[in-house]
C-alpha positions, 0 to 999 in steps of 0.5 A: 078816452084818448089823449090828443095831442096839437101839432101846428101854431095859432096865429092871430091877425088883426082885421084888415080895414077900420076899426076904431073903438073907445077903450075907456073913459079917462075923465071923469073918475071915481070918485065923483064928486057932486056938484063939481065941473069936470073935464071929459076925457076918452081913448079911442083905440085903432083895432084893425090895420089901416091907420086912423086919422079922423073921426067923429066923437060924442058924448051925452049925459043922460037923456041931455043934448048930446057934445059932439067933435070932430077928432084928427091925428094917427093911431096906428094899428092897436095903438090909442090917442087920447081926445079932450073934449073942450069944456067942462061937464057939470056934475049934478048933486044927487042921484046915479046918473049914465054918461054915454062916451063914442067915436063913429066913422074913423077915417069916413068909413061908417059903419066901421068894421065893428060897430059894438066897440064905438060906444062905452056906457059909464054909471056915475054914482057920488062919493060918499062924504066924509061922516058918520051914516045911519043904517037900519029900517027906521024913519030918518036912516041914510040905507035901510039895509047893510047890502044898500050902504056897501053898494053905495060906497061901491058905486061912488067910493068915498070922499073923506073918513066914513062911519056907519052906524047900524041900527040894532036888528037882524041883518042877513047875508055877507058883505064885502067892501072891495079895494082899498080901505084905508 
């Protein structure tokens, strides 16, 4: 076994052409709150080197009709723009939910240098209100196990103070409740 030893740089270029990505969604945010009207927000990030000017924008909720724009400015190269889209979108009640967010054809070119970045999927799962919820395998409890309740307030986050009763019984397993809890 012999030590190797680097003499010489790395160097990094970006991609010479078009490349336009959406870097994340900006609204909605966790927590999501059921029933609510909410603006739809994304940022669009120029991954390549010619400047990006145009672009065709869309999102869709669930399987709905997709809304579709038309985006101008310019985004230079590794620079982001910020794209409001006009409306609002109406948040249903229940249920966990997939909003689908893209930009296609920057400055025309289709497809663009790397067609894997132009689309973000988002999960949307409800806040939790605020109160107190039932756990345990019993008719009537709001999760049937503790795994089930600490995914729930994963996926959503909470909209108010939280307390979980738990049935008595024999639970397994470990569970961690990420980020703060106040």
């Amino acid at each position: 076994n012999h030590p190797r030893q680097f003499n010489g740089a790395i160097s990094y270029r970006f991609a010479n052409g078009t490349d336009a990505g959406v870097s994340r969604l900006i609204a909605p945010v966790a927590p999501f709150i059921a029933g609510q009207n909410v603006p739809v927000a994304i940022q669009i990030r120029n991954n390549a080197s010619n400047n990006i000017t145009t672009a065709s924008v869309g999102y869709q909720f669930n399987n709905n009709t997709p809304i579709t724009g038309s985006w101008t400015g310019n985004i230079s190269t590794l620079q982001t723009a910020t794209h409001n889209f006009p409306g609002t979108l109406s948040m249903p009640t229940t249920g966990q939910h997939v909003l689908k967010t893209w930009v296609k054809g920057p400055n025309n070119v289709n497809p663009d240098l790397n067609p894997y970045n132009d689309t973000l999927f988002t999960t949307i799962c409800f806040a939790m209100n605020g109160g107190t919820y039932t756990v345990g395998n019993r008719t009537g409890t709001n999760f049937r196990t503790v795994a089930d309740a600490i995914a729930a307030v994963q996926c959503g986050g909470i909209a108010g103070n939280v307390t979980f009763r738990i049935d008595s019984g024999t639970y397994t397993g470990t569970h961690t409740l990420r980020g703060p809890i106040a």
